[in-house]
C-alpha distance (Angstrom), angle and dihedral (degrees) to the residues before:
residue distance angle dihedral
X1 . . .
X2 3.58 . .
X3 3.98 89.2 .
X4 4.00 92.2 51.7
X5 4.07 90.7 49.6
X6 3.76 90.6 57.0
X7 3.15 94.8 41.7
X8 3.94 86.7 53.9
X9 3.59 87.1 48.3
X10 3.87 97.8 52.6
X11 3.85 97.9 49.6
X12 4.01 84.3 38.9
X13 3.47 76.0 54.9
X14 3.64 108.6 50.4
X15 4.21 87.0 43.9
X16 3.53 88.0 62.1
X17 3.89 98.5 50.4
X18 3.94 89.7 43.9
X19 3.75 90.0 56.5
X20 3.70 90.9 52.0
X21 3.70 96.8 46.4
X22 4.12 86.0 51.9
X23 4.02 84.3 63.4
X24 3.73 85.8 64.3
X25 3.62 98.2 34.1
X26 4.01 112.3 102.3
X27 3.78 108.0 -111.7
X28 3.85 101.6 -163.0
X29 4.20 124.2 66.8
X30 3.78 134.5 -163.8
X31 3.40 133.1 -165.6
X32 4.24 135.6 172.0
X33 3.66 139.3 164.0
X34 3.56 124.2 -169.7
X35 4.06 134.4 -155.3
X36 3.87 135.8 -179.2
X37 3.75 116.2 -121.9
X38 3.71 124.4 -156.2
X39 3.84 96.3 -132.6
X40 3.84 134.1 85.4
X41 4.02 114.9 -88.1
X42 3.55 89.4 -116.2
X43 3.55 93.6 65.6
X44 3.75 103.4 31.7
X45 3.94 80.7 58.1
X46 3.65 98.9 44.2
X47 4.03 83.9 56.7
X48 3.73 96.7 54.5
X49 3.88 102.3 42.2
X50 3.72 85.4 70.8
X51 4.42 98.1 75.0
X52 3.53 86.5 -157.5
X53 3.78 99.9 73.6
X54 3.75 82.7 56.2
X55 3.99 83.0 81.8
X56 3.68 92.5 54.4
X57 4.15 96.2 58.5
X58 4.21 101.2 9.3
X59 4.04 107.7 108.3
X60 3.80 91.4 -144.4
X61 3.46 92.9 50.6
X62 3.70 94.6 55.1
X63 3.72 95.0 41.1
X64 4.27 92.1 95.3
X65 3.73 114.7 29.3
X66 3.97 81.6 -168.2
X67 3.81 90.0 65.3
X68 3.84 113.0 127.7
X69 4.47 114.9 -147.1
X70 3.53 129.6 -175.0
X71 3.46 125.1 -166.9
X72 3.57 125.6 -146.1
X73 4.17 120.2 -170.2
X74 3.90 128.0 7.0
X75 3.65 115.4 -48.1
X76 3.54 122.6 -124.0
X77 3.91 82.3 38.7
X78 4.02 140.5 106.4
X79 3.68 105.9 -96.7
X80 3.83 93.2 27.7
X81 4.16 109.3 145.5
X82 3.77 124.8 -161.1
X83 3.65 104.0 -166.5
X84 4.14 120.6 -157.1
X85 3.72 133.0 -169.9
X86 3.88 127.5 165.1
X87 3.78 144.3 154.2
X88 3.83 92.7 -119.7
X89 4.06 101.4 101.9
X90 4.44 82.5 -146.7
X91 3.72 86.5 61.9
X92 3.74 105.7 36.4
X93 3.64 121.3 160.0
X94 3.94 134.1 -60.9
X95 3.63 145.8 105.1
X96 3.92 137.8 -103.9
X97 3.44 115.5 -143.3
X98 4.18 132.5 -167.4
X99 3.48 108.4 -125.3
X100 3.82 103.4 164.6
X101 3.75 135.1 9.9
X102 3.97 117.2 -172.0
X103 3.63 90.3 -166.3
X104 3.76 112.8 -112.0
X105 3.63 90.8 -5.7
X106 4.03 116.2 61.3
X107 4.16 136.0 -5.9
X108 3.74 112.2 -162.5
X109 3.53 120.0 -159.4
X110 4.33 141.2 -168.7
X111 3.76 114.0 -138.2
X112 3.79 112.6 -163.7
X113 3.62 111.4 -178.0
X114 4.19 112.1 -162.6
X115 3.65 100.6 -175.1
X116 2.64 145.4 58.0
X117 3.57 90.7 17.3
X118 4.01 125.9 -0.7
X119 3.71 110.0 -114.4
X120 3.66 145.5 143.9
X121 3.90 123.9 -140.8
X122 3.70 139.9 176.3
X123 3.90 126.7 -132.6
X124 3.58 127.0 176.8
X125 4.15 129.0 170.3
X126 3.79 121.8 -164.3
X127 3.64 129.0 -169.4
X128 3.77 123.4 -154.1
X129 3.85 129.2 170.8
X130 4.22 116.0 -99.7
X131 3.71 83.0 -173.7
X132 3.84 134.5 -48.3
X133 3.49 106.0 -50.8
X134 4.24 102.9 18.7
X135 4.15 117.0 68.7
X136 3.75 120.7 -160.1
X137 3.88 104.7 -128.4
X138 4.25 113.9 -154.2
X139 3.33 115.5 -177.9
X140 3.93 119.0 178.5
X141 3.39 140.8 -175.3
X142 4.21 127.9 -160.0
X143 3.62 128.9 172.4
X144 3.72 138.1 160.4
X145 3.82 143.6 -125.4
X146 3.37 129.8 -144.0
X147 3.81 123.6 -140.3
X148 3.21 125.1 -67.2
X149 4.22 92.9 11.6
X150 4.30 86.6 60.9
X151 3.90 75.4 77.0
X152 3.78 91.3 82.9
X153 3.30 91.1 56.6
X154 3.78 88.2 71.1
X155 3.86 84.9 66.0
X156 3.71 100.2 33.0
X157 4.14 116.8 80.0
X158 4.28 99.0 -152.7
X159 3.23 85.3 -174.2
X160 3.55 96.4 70.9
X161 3.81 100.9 24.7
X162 3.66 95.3 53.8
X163 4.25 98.5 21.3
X164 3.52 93.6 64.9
X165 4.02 95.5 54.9
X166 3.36 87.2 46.4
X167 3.86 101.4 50.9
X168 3.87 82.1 37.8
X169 3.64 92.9 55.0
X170 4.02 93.3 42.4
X171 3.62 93.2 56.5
X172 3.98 91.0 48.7
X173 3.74 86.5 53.8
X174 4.06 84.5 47.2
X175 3.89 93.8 58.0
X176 3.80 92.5 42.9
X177 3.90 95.5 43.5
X178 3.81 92.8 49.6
X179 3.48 108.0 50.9
């Protein structure tokens, strides 16, 4: 008995000191990737207003060729909603939505994933000339944790998870944008 109630006590214990470390534990995350595309900015950005192409060169979107979309609005437009479901527990369910276009410059966009976990993220890509026929493509992605889940990101490099789809997904919109 005496065994089990310190054993109670330790992982009581341990709970406690986790929860206080996730006080102190940043709750918010950021990552981008960048790549130069041999095409004017007017046309690199004239490709990516339009959220559907993002299937054509986005790894998550190519991850389940069984994936089902809907689209709700006009694309290329604020408001615009590409809508995903699929078996595959990597791609889950949500929806990407265009908040913001600066045109030629910037397209922001709100990433609410449904399952397999509930979460809001942020997305945003901006274009900007490297001279006159290369563009400099960012892309970034931001979310936030709440207390006490921001814990995971303690264990969890975003960095990598989320930097190599990115890069990944840049240099598939390289090869299409430069042929």
């Amino acid at each position: 008995m005496r065994i089990l109630a310190g054993i109670i006590i330790a992982l009581g214990g341990i709970i406690v000191l986790l929860l206080i470390i996730g006080l102190f534990v940043k709750k918010d995350y950021s990552v981008a990737k960048e790549v130069i595309v041999n095409k004017s900015k007017s046309v690199v950005f004239d490709y990516l207003r339009f959220l559907k192409n993002q299937n054509k060169f986005s790894v998550w979107a190519t991850m389940d060729p069984n994936m089902k979309t809907e689209y709700r609005g006009t694309d290329g437009t604020e408001g615009f909603i590409s809508a995903w479901r699929s078996e595959n527990r990597k791609v889950g369910k949500g929806e990407q939505e265009i908040l913001k276009i600066v045109n030629g410059e910037r397209i922001d966009y709100e990433i609410r994933f449904i399952k397999p976990f509930v979460s809001t993220s942020w997305a945003n890509m901006i274009v900007a000339s490297a001279n006159e026929n290369q563009t400099r493509v960012h892309w970034e992605f931001t979310g936030k944790m709440k207390y006490p889940t921001n814990l995971t990101l303690l264990f969890m490099n975003m960095e990598k998870m989320v930097g190599n789809d990115l890069e990944k997904g840049l240099q598939n919109l390289k090869a299409i944008m430069d042929k």
